[in-house]
N, C-alpha and C positions, 0 to 999 in steps of 0.2 A: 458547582457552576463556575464558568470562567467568567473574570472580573478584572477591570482597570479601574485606575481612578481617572474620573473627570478634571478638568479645571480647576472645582469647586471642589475638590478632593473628594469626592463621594462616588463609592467605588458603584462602575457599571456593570452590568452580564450581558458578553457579549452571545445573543441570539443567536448567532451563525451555528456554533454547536450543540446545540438545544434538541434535544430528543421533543416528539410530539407529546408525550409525557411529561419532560422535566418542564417544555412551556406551558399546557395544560395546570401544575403545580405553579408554577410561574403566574398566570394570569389568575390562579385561583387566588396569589396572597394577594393579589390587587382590587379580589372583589369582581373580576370581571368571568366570564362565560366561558368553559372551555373551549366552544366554538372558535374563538379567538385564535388560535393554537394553529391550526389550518389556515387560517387567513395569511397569518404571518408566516410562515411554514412555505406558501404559496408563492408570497409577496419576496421574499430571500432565495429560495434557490430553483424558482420557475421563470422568476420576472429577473431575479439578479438586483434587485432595489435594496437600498443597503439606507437611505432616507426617510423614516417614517413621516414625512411628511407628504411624501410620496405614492401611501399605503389608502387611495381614497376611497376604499371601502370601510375605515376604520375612523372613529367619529375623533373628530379634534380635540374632545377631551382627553379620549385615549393614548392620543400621540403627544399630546404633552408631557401626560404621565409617563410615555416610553421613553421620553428624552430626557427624563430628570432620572429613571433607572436603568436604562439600558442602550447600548448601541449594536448596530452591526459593523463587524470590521473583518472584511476577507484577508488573506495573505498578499503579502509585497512581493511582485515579480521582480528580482532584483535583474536577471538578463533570460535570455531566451533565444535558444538557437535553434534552427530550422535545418533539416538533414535533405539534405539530395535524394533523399528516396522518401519523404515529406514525413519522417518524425520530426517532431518537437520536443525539447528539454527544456523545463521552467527549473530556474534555480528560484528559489521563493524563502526568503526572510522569515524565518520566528525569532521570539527574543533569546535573551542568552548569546547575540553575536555568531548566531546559528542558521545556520541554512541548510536544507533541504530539496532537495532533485526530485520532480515527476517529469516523468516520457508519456506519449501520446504517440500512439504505433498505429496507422491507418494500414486497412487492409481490406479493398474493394470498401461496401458495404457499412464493416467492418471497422471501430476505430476504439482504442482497447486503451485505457488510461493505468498507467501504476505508478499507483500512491502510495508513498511512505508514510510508517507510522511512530518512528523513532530520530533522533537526532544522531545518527551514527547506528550499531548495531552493538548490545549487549552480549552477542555470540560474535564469534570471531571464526569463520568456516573460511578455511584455506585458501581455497579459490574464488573469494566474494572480493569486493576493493571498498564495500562500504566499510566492512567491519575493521580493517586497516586503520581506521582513522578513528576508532573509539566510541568512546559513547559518552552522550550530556546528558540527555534524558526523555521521557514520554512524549510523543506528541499530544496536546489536547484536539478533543473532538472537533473545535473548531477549526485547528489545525489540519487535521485530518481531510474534513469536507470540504475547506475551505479550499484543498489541489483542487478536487472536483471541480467546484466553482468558479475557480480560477481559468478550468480547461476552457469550461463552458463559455463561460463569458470570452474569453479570445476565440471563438469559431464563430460570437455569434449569436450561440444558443440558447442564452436566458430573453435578456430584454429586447433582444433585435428578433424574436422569435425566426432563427435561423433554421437552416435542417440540425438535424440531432446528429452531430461526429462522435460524440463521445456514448458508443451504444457498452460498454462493457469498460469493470472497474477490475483492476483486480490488487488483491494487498500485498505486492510482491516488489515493494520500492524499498529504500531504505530500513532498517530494523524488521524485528520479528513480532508480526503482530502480536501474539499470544502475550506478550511481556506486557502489552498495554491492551489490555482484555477490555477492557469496560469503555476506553475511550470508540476503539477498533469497532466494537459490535454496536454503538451507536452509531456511529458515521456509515457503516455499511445497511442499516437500518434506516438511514436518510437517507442513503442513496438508492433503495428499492420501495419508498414510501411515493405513494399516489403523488402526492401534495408537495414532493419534492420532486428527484429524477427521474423517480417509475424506472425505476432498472428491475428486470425479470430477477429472482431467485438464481436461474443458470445465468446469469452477465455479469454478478458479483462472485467474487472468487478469493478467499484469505489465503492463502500461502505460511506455511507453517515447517520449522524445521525439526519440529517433536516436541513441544512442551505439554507432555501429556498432561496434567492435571487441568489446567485451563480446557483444551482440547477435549476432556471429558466434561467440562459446566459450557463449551460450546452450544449443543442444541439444544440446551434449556432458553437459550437468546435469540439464536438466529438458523436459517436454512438457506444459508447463502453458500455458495460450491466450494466445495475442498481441495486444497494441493497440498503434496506434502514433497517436503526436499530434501529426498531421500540422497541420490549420489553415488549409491553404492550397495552393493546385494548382502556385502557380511558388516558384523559389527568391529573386526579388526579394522577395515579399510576404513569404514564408517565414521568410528571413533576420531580417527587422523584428518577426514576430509570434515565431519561436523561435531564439534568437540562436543555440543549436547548428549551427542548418541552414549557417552559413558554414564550418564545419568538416567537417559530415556530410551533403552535400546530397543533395536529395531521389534522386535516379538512386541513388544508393548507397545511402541506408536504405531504398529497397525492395528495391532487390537482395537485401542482407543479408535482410531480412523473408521475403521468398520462399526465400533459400535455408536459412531458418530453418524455415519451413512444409511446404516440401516435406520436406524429413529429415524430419518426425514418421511414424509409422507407419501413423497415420489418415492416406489421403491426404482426407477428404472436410472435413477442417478448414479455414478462412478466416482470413483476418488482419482485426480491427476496424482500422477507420481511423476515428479520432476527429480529428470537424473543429468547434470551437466557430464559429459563426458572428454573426462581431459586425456591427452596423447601420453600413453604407455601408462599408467596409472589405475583406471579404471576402464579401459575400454576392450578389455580382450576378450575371446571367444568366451574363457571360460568363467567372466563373466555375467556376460548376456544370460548362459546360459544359467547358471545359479541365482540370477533376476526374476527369470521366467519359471524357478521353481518355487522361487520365496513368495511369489506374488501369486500362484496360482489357485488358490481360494477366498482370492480379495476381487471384490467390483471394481479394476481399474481400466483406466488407459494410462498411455505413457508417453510421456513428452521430453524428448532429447533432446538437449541443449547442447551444441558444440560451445568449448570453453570462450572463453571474450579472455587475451589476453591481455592485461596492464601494469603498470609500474610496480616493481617490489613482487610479482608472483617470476615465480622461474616456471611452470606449467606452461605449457603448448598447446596450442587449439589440435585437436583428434585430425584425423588424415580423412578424407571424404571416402579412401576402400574400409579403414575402421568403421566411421560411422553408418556405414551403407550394410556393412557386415554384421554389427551389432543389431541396426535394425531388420536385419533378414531373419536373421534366428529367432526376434521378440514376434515377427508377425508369423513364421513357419509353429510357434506356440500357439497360434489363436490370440495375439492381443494386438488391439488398435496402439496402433503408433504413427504419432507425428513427429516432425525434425521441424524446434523453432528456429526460424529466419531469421538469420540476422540483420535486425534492423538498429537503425542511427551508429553506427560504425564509427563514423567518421565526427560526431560528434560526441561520443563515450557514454552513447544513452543505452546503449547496450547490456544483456542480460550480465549482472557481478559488475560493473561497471560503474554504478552508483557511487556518487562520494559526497559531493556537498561543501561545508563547511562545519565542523564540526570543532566549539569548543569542548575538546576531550578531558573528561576528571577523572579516568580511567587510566591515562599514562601508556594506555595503547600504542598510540601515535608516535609516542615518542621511538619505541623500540624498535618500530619503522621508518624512522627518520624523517615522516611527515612534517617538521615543523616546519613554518610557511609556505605551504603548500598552497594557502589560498591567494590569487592575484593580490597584485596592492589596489587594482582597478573595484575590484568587489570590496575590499576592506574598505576602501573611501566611502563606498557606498552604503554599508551595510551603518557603517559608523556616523553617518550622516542623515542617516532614514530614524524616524522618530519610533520608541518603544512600541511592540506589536501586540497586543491584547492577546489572550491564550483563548 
């Protein structure tokens, strides 16, 4: 359970990441009803109340007792930019002198939050800008939900009972979920739980660049929608664009993938294959074509990514006759194909784009010449904002 000390040195847990389970166990050391669990559950990320005094369906003995063991404490927005085409990018404060990037990508109807689950990226895939910058370490759950929360309440959506902007989450921000399994499958468990977001099973979505073994103890947790970020048809190219792939080659992360797919109970479900396609590299006929044979006994669709180019990569975003021609041949095969949009451009919220703040122990950063890379404007600030409960 995540914990701070109080005033009084006596360390808190902060609720915010709290499975309905680990609060159930929670209220059970207290003597009190698992009912309880729900309430609170209800009162943090429906109502957005972070004050249990505030909680008046829960008797005043009880909130007392929650103040001498526990708090809630959502994530620090430390700034927040707004895109001409009305994304959003929260850079949001964890401890460790660490920060973290979510984007909120509106689309009609439609408004699609990715949240990070890592402080940096433990895999370093060539064309991403998070992994550029190293790694500190896991995000906790509260961490996690706490983006969620955080989107919510700026639309509106908790305690102002606003319209719902935030209809779809997906785990494709910062870091590779699978690295932080346990934290990942509860937060996306809160965020399709009644009593919290009620997000559908298909509106939550993990994004994954092969860590087969976790990705095999997946559906034993959850049936939340699959990506995988594949990038490329063979395991030579693979290898070079996602350095995982020499450990977990492609024959095996779909394996796993399918036999993650098939267990859900919806058999009519598909696995996303995300393929960014960078100019002269991966994008050529021939290709396409060895895509559309690799994949051809896998439940997929596939989602093209034109590259997002940033500092430190030499890659070129694809020609719009390459990507128009790669996707002729995937849908002349029989398969559903989208081309992601590029959205927040202009403010770097874009797909590989992610960077953050990241105190790196990894030496990553260094070899990229990232050092001060973060404003002095966000330093003052990060340095100035009081310790962040995990």
């Amino acid at each position: 359970m995540s914990v701070n000390a109080s005033p009084s040195g006596v360390e808190l847990i902060n609720l915010l990441g709290l499975s309905e389970e680990k609060l159930i166990s929670f209220f059970a050391e207290m003597g009190e009803k698992k009912f309880r669990a729900k309430q609170v559950l209800k009162w943090i990320h429906q109502y957005g109340v972070t004050d249990f005094d505030e909680m008046s369906n829960i008797s005043k003995v009880l909130r007392e007792k929650l103040k001498r063991s526990a708090i809630v404490f959502a994530p620090e927005v430390i700034k927040q930019w707004d895109s001409v085409d009305g994304t959003r990018k929260f850079l949001i404060k964890v401890s460790g002198g660490n920060a973290v990037e979510t984007v909120f990508i509106p689309d009609g109807e439609r408004g699609t939050l990715c949240v990070s689950s890592q402080v940096g990226c433990s895999l370093d895939c060539s064309f991403c800008a998070t992994g550029k910058q190293g790694f500190n370490r896991d995000l906790s759950c509260a961490e996690i939900i706490g983006q969620v929360w955080v989107a919510a309440k700026s639309f509106g959506q908790l305690a102002e009972k606003g319209p719902r902007k935030v209809t779809n989450v997906v785990m494709m921000g910062m870091g590779e979920p699978l690295m932080n399994f346990e934290n990942v499958v509860d937060a996306m468990n809160l965020m399709m739980h009644d009593h919290c977001y009620g997000l559908s099973k298909r509106r939550v979505t993990l994004s994954t660049s092969g860590v087969v073994p976790m990705l095999d103890k997946l559906g034993d947790h959850t049936d939340a929608c699959l990506a995988i970020s594949l990038h490329a048809p063979n395991d030579a190219l693979r290898n070079e664009l996602v350095p995982i792939n020499r450990k977990y080659p492609i024959a095996m992360l779909l394996d796993s993938a399918k036999r993650y797919i098939t267990g859900l109970p919806d058999n009519r479900r598909k696995i996303t294959i995300e393929y960014t396609l960078i100019d002269h590299v991966n994008d050529r006929v021939e290709h396409a074509h060895e895509l559309a044979e690799l994949l051809r006994d896998v439940p997929v669709k596939i989602n093209l990514i034109p590259f997002n180019p940033f500092n430190l990569s030499d890659y070129k975003r694809v020609s719009n006759n390459a990507l128009r021609r790669f996707q002729d041949i995937l849908v002349e095969a029989g398969y559903i194909v989208t081309v992601r949009t590029t959205r927040g451009d202009d403010i770097d919220a874009a797909c590989g784009q992610l960077a953050g703040a990241v105190n790196d122990r990894t030496r990553r950063s260094q070899s990229y010449g990232l050092s001060g890379v973060v404003s002095d404007d966000i330093v003052k600030i990060m340095s100035s904002s009081p310790s962040q409960p995990q």
